[in-house]
C-alpha positions in Angstrom: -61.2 -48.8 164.8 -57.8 -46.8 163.8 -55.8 -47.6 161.4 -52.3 -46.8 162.2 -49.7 -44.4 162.3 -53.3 -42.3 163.7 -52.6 -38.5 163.2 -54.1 -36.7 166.2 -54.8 -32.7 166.7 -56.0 -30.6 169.0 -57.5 -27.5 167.2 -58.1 -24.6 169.4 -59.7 -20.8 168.4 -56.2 -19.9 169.0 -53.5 -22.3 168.3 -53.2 -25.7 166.8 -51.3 -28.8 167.5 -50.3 -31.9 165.7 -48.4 -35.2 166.2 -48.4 -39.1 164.9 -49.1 -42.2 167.1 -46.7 -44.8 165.3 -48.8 -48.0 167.0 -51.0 -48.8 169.5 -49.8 -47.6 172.8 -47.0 -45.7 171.6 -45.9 -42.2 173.1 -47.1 -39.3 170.2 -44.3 -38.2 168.0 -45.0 -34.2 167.8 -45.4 -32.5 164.8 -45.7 -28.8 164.8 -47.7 -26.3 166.8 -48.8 -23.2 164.6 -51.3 -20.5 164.8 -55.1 -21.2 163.9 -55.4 -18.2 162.2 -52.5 -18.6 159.9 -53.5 -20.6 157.8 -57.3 -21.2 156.0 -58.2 -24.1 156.1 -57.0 -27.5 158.7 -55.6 -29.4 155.5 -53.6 -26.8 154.6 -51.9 -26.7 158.7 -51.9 -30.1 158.3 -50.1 -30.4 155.4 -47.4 -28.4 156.7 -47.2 -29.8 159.7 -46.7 -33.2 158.4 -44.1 -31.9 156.1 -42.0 -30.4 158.9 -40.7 -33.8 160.4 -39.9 -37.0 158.4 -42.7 -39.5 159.9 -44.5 -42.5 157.8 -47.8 -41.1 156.6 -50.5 -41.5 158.7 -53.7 -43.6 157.6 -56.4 -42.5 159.9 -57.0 -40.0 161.9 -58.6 -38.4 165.4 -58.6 -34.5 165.7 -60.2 -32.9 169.0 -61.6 -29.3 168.4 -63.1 -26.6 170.4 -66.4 -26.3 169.2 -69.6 -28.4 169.5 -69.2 -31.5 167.5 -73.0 -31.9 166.1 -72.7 -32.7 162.8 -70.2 -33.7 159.8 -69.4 -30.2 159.4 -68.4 -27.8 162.4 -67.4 -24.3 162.6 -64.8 -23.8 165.3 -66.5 -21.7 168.2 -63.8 -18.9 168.2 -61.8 -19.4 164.9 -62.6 -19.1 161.4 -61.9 -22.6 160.5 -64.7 -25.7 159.5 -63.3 -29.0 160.1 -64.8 -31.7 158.1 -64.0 -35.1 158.4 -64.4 -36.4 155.6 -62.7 -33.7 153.5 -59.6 -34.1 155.5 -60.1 -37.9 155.1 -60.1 -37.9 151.2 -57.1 -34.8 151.3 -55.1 -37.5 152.8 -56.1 -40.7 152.3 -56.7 -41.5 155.0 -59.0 -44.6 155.8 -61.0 -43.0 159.0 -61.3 -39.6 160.4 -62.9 -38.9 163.6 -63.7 -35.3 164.9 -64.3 -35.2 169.0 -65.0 -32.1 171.1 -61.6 -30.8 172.5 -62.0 -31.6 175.6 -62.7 -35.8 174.9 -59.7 -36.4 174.7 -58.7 -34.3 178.2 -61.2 -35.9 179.6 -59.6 -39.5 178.6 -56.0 -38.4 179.5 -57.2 -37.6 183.0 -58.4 -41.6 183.4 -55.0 -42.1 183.9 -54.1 -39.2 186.1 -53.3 -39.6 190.3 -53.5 -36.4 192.5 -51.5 -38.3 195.2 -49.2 -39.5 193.2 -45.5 -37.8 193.6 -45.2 -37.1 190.1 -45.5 -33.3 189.6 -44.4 -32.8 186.1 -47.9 -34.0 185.4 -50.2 -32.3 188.1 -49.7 -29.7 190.5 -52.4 -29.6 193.4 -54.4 -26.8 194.6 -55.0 -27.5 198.0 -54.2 -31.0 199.8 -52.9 -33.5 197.4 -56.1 -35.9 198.1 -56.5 -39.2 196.6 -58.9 -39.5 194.1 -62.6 -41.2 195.1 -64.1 -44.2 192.6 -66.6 -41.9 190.9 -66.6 -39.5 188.3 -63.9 -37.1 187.0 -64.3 -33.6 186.4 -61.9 -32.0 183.5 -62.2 -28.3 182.4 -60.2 -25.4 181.1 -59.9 -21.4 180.7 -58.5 -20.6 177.4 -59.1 -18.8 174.5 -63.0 -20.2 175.7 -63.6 -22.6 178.4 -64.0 -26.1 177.8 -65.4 -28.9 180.1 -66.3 -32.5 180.5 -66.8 -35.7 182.9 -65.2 -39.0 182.4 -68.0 -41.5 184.1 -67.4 -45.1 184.9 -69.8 -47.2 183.1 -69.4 -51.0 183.8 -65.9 -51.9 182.0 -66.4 -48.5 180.1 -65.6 -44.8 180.6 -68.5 -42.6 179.7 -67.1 -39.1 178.4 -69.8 -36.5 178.8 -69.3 -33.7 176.7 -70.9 -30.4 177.7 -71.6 -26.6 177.4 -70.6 -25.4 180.4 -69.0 -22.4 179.4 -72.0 -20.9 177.7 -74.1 -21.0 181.0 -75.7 -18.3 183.0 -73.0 -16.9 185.6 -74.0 -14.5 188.3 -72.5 -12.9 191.6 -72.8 -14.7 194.6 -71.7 -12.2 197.5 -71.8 -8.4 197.8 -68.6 -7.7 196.4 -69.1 -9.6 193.8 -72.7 -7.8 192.7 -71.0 -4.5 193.0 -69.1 -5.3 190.2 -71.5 -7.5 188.3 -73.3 -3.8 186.8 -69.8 -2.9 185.2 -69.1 -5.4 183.2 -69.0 -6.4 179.7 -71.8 -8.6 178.5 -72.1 -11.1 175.4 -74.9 -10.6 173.5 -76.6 -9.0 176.8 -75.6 -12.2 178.8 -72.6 -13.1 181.6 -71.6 -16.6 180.6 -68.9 -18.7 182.3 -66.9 -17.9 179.2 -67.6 -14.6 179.5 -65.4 -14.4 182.8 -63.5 -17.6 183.2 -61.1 -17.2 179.6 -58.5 -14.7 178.3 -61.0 -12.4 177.3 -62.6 -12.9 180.6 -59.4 -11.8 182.2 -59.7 -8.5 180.4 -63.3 -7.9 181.3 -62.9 -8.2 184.7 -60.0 -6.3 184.6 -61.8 -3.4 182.9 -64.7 -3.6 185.3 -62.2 -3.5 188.5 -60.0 -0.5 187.2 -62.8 2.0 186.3 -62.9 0.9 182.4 -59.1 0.7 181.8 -58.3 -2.4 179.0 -55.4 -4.6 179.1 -54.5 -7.8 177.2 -54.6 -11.2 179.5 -50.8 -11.4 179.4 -50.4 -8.0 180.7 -52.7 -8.5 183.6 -51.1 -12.0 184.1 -48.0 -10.5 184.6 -49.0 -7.2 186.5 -50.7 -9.3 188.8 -48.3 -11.9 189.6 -45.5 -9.2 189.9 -47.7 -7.2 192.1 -47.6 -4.1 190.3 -51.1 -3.2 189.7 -53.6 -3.8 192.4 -56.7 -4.2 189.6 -54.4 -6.3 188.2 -53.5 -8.1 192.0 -57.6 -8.3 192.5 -58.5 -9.6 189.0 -56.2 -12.5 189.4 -57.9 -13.5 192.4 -61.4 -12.4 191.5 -60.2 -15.1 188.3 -59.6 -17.7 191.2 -62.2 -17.3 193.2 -64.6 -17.9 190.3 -63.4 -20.6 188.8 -63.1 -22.5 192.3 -67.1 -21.3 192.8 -67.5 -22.9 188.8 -65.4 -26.5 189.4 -67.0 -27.2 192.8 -70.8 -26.6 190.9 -69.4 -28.8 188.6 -68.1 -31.4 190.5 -71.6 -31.1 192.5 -73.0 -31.8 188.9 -71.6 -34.7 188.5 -70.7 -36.1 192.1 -66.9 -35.9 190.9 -65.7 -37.6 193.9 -62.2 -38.9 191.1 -61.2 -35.0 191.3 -61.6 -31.7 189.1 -58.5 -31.7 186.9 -58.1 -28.1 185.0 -56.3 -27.8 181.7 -56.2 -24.8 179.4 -53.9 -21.9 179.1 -54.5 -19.9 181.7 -54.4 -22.0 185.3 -50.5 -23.3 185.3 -49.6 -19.8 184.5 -51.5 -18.4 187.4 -50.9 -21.5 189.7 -49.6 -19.5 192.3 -52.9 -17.7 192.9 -54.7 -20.4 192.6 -53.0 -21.7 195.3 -53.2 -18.8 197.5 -56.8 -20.1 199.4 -59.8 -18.3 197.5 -60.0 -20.7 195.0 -60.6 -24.2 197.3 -62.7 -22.0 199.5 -65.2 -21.5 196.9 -64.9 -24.7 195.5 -65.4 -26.2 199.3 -68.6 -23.8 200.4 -71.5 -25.8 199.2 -73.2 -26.8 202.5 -74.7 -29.2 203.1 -72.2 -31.1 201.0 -69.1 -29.0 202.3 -68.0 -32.5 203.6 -68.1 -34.2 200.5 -66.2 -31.0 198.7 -63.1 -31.1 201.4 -62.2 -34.9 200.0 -62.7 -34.1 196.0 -59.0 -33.3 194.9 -58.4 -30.7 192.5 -55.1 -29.8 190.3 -53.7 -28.1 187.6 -53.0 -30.3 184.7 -48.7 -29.1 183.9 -48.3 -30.8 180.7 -48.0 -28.9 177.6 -50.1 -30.7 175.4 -52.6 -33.0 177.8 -55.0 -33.5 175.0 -51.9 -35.6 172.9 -52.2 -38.0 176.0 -55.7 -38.8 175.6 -56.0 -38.6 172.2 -53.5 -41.8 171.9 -55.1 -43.7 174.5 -59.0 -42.8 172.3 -56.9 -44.7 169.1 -55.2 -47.4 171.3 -57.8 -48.7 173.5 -60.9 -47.8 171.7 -62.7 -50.7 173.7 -62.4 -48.7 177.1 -64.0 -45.2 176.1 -67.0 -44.6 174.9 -67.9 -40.6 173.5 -70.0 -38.9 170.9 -68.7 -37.9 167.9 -68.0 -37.6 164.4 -66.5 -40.6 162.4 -66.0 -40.4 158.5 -64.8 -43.8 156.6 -63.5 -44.4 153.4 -65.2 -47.9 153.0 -68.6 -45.6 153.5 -67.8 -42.1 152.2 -70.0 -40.9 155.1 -70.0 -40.7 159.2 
């Protein structure tokens, strides 16, 4: 299906990364990492990227972006940028270009993935380091957004099930929670998942917990960890708390007996907290299948760039996965 060396990216509102797969099976060969927002256009990131490390020029290509891919054009979700296949195809002649949701190719990198494994330069548990059930796999990430998917076992195949999870409904589920569900910021009059669970989120929860005083996620990531602000201290484990109460409705969702694996840029910065308790108490309370919950591992996923992972595996063993998507061809002109 790809033609190689296969550039891969993973375009985020915030930052973008790029690197080369010489062959089938090969370890990526990084390229740059810049800033979405400095540049105008992904050919023009591109371009420099590939011009930043001697590499042979690629002659297809699989990029992963945070958005909803829907049709041959697609605005990124919280960037400035439209990523079209086939214009990137043509500005580098390149003989395929496919465009995936961001988190396909997570979602694929976590096939390979073992919570009980001893490796912990790949995944560091929250809570017991369980081993993974048969069924599906859960993958999701705060960021800049939040980001989610399921990788499903389909006879010899692995379904990857892109969704909207983020842009859901998300209300209070206890009393403390409801007192502060009044104060805070809404989106276009709603509370979404992303509305909480992301960097902005951070900040919102922060402002609703202090009164209405505003900090930038870093600052409240590093107050709270340091344990120098108490609204700081309780938004980090408000944060948890939530997104354990989020992954185990997910993993409900989608019986994700494999194990909830959460990328993004938030959770290995705040893994400590994570692991603190609040977070795999949430995730576990869901009678009557608090059973079920106690055996679904969950983990951070430690890697800098997991999405390089499973973007290589998407252009080596093509046969294995099977995702929607975008796919422009030269031989066509069209997806």
């Amino acid at each position: 299906m790809f033609d190689f060396p296969v550039l891969i990216g993973d375009i985020g509102g915030t930052n973008a990364r790029f690197a080369v797969v010489p062959r089938p099976d090969a370890d990526p060969v990084t390229l740059a990492h810049v800033q979405t927002a400095a540049y105008p256009d992904p050919s023009a990131a591109i371009r420099e990227a590939l011009a930043l490390r001697q590499t042979a020029a690629p002659r297809s290509a699989i990029l992963a972006i945070a958005g909803r891919v829907d049709g041959p054009s697609v605005h990124l979700t919280n960037a400035n940028w439209v990523i079209e296949g086939a214009r990137i195809g043509r500005d580098f002649g390149l003989s395929a270009c496919a465009v995936v949701n961001d988190y396909v190719p997570v979602a694929a990198g976590a096939a390979a993935l073992d919570p009980a494994g001893e490796d912990r330069t790949t995944l560091a548990p929250i809570g017991p380091a369980l081993a993974p059930g048969r069924g599906a796999r859960l993958v999701l990430g705060p960021g800049t957004g939040f980001g989610a998917a399921a990788l499903v076992p389909f006879g010899k195949q692995l379904a990857i099930v892109s969704t909207e999870a983020g842009h859901t409904d998300f209300g209070p589920s206890d009393a403390a929670e409801a007192a502060i569900w009044p104060a805070l910021e809404r989106i276009e009059g709603r509370v979404t998942v992303e509305t909480l669970l992301s960097g902005p989120g951070l900040s919102r929860l922060y402002a609703a917990l202090s009164g209405g005083s505003r900090a930038a996620p870093a600052e409240i990531t590093a107050r709270g960890l340091a344990g120098q602000d108490p609204a700081a201290v309780e938004t980090l484990r408000l944060f948890a708390k939530l997104l354990g109460r989020l992954c185990g409705d997910l993993a409900l969702t989608f019986l994700a007996t494999g194990g909830v694996y959460i990328g993004g840029g938030i959770a290995p910065r705040i893994l400590p907290v994570l692991q603190q308790g609040d977070f795999r108490r949430a995730f576990e309370h869901k009678p009557p299948f608090s059973r079920m919950m106690q055996a679904i591992p969950t983990c951070v996923i430690t890697i800098a760039d997991p999405a390089f992972t499973g973007l290589a595996a998407l252009a080596s063993r093509p046969e294995l996965f099977a995702y929607d998507g975008q796919v422009w061809r030269a031989a066509t002109g069209s997806a």
